[in-house]
N, C-alpha and C positions, 0 to 999 in steps of 0.2 A: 421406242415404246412410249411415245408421248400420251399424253391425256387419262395417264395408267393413276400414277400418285394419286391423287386427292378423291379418288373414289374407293372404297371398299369393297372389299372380296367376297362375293356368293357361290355356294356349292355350288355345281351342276345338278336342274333339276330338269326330270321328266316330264314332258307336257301330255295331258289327258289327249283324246281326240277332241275333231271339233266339229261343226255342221255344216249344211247347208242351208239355205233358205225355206224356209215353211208358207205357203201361202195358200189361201181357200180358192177352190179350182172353181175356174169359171167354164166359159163353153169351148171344147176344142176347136182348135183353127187351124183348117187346111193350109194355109197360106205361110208358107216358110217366110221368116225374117218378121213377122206380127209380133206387135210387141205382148209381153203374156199381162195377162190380168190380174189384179189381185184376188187372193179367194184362201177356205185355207186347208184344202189336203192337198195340194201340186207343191212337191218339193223341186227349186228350182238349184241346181247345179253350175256353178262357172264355172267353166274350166280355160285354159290353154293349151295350145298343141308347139310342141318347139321340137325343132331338127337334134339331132345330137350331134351331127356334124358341124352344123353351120350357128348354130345358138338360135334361128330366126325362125320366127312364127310360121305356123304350117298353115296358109289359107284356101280359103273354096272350098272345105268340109260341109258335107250336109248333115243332116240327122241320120241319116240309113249308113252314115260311114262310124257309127258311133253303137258301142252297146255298154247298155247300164247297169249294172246290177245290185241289189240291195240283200246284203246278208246273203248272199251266193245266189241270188234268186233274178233271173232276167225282169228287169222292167221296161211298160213299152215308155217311148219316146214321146210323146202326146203334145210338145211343145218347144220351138227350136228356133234362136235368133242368134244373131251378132250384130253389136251393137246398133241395138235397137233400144236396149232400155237406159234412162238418163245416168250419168254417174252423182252419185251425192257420195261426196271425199270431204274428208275430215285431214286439214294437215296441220297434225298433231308436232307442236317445236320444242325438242328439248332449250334449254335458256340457260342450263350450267354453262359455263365460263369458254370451257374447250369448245363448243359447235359456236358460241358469239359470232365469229367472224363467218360462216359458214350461213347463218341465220339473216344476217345484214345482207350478203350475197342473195338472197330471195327475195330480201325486202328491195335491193336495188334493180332487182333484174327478172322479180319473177312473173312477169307480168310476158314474159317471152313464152314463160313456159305455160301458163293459164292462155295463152292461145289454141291450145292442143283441144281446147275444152268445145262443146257442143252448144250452143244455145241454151237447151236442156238441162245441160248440168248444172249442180250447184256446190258451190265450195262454202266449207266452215273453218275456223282459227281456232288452235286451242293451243295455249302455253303450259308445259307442264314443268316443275322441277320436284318438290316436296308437295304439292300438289297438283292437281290440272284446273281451267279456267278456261273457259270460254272467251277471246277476242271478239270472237265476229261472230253471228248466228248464220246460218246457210244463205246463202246469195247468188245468186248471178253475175254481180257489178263487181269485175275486175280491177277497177281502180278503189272501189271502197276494200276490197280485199288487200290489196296491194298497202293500203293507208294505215292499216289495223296488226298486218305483216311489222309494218314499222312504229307501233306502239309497243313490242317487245321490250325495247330501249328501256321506258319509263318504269316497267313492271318493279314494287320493289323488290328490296333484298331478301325478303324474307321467302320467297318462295324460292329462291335457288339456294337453300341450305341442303336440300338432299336433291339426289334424283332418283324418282319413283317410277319405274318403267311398265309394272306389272299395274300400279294405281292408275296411271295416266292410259293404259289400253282398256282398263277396265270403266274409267268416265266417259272416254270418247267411247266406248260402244256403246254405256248408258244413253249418253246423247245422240248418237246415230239413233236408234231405236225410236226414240220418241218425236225427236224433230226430223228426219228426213222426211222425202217422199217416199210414199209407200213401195210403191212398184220401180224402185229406181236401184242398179248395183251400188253397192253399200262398199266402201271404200275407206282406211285409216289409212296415212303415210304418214308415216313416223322417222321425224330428222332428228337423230340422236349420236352420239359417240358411242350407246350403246354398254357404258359401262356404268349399272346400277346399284345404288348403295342402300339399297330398301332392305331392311332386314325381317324376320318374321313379325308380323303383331303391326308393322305400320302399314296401314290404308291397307287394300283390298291386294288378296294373293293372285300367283298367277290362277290359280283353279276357279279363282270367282272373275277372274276377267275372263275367261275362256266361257266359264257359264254365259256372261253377258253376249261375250261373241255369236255365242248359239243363239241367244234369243234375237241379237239383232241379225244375225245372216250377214257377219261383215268379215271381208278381208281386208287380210294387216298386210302392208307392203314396207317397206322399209328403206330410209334411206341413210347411211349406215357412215358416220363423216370419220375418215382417218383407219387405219390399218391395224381393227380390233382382232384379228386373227392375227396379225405376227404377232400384238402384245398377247394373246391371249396363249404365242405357242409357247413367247418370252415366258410366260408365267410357270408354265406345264413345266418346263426346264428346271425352275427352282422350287416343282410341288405344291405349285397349288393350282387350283382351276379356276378358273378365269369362267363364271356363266354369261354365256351368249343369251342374252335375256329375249331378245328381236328372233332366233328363229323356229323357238317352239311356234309362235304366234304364226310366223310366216308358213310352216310346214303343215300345222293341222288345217289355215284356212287354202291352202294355195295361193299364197300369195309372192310377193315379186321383192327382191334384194339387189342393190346397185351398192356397192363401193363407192363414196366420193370425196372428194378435197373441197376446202374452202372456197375456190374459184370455178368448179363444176356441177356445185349442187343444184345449178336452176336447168341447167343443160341433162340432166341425171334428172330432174322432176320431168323436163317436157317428154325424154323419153321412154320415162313409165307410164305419163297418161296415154305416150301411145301407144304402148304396148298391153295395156287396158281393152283399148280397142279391140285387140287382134284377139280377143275372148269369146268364146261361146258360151248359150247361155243353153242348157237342156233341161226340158222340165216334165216329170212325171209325176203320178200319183201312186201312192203306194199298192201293190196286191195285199199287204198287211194293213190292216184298216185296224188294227187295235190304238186305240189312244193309250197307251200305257205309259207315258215321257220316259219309254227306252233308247239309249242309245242306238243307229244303227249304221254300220258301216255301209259306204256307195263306195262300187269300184267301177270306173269308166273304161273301155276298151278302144281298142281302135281297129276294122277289119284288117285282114291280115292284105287285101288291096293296098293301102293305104301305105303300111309296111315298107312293100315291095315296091311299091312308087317313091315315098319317102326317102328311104332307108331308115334307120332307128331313129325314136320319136320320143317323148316323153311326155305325157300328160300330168299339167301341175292342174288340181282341183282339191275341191274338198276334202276328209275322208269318210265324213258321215251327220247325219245330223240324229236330234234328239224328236222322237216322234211328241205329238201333242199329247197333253193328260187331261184323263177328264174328268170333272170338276164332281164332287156329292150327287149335287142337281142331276146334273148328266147324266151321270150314273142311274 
C-alpha cells in the first residue's frame, strides 16, 4: 500500500451527472464521417463501443446501428463521425512526490506516445498539486511539449503541499473551455496516484468541477500510477474509505481508466490516445427546444443486430448534458 501515508483520507462522495456537448446546429450533412460544425442546439455525444469479452473496441458502426434517446424520448441521428474531429487534450500532472518518477517517465519517453496524435490535434500542460498551472498553452509542436513536460522538475515546492484533485479538474476544464478549438473532442488525462488530500472549503469542489465539465463538454480519462484499489481495499479493512476521487469524473463523462507503473506510463498514454480514436461521435438536436439549463439524461442503444453479431457490448458515453438557458433579453 505504497503512496497511502502522507496523503489524507476523504469520505466517499457521490458524483452529480454530467454532459454532453452543446453546439449551435448548422446544416445537415448527408455524408457520414463529415466532420459536424459548430452551432448551438446539436448536442454532440462520444461515445465507445467495447466487446465484454474481448475488452477491444467494436468497429465499422454506422449511425442506423445506434438509437438515442433523451429523457426516454427517441432522438433522430442528424450527425455521425469517427474520428473526424481534432483531439484538443489537456494532460493534466500530478507533481506530489509518489507519480515523480512516473512523470519523468513521459518527460523522457513521451514523445512515442504523442505520435499516436493527428496533425489536427493539439496538446496542453498543466501541473497541478495545491494548485494547477498551465506549462504549455495548446500546441501541435511535440518537441516544445516534450520540453515543458520536463520543466516539472523546477516547479517550486510550494505547490506540491497538497494535492487538489477535484481543483485541478476543475481549471483544466476552465481552460479547455476557453482556449481549445471550438469543434475539436475535448479531452483531460489526468496522471495522478489518485490519492487526494483536499478537504472541504479549499479550491473548487468536485460539484463545481463537474459544472465546469458541462460547460466545456470534456472528458476525464485517467491515468491512475500504482495500485490505488488494493490500498484503497487495504483501508476498508481497517474502516475507513479510501475516495476514489478520478472515477466519478471518469463515469459521468465516459471516459477511459488504465492502471500503471513508473516505467509504463508513456506506453498506457499512447494507448489511450488510441483508443480515443476508436470513438464515435453522434449528434442531434433536441425535440425539447426549451432553454430551461435543465439537466437531461441521454441513453445510447445499440440494435439488437449488432448484439447478435458482437455478443455483449458496453457503451461507455456521457449520461446527459445540461440544456441552454435563456438569458432576461431572450426571454
Amino acid at each position: 500500500m505504497r503512496r497511502v501515508h502522507h496523503k489524507a483520507l476523504l469520505l466517499l462522495a457521490a458524483a452529480p451527472a454530467l454532459v454532453s456537448w452543446t453546439y449551435i446546429q448548422g446544416p445537415k450533412h448527408e455524408a457520414q464521417d463529415e466532420p459536424l460544425k459548430l452551432s448551438t442546439q446539436l448536442v454532440v455525444v462520444d461515445a465507445q463501443v467495447i466487446s465484454k469479452k474481448t475488452g477491444a473496441p467494436v468497429n465499422g458502426l454506422t449511425e442506423h446501428d445506434f438509437a438515442l434517446y433523451e429523457e426516454g424520448v427517441k432522438q433522430q441521428i442528424t450527425h455521425f463521425s469517427k474520428d473526424t474531429l481534432p483531439l484538443s487534450i489537456v494532460l493534466l500532472l500530478d507533481v506530489s512526490g509518489s507519480v515523480t518518477a512516473a512523470i519523468r517517465e513521459v518527460r523522457d519517453s513521451g514523445l512515442r506516445a504523442l505520435n499516436e496524435l493527428k496533425p489536427g490535434d493539439e496538446i496542453a500542460v498543466m501541473a497541478f498539486g495545491a494548485w494547477a498551472t498551465v506549462l504549455q498553452d495548446f500546441t501541435q509542436d511535440r518537441q516544445l511539449l516534450a520540453s515543458q513536460i520536463a520543466a516539472i522538475d523546477s516547479i517550486g515546492p510550494w505547490i506540491r503541499e497538497g494535492t487538489y484533485i477535484d481543483e485541478a479538474v476543475y481549471e483544466a476544464a476552465f481552460y479547455l473551455a476557453k482556449a481549445s478549438k471550438p469543434d475539436s473532442r475535448r479531452i483531460i488525462v489526468i496522471v495522478t496516484d489518485n490519492f487526494s488530500n483536499q478537504e472541504p472549503g479549499q479550491g473548487h469542489s468536485e460539484a463545481e468541477a463537474l459544472k465546469q465539465l458541462h460547460a466545456a463538454g470534456a472528458v476525464v480519462c485517467g491515468l491512475v500510477v500504482g495500485d490505488f484499489n488494493g490500498a484503497a481495499e487495504g483501508y476498508r479493512k481497517r474502516g475507513f474509505i479510501l475516495r476514489d476521487s478520478v472515477a466519478g469524473y471518469l463515469a459521468e463523462t465516459g471516459g477511459i481508466r488504465a492502471q500503471v507503473e513508473d516505467d509504463d506510463v508513456t506506453a498506457k498514454l499512447a494507448g489511450l490516445i488510441e483508443h480515443l480514436r476508436t470513438r464515435y461521435s453522434l449528434g442531434y438536436t433536441p425535440l425539447n427546444a426549451k432553454r430551461d439549463g435543465r439537466f437531461r439524461n441521454i441513453t445510447l442503444k445499440l440494435s439488437p443486430d449488432i448484439e447478435r453479431r458482437e455478443g455483449e457490448v458496453r457503451i461507455v458515453a456521457r449520461k446527459g448534458y445540461y440544456a441552454p438557458r435563456s438569458d432576461s433579453r431572450s426571454s
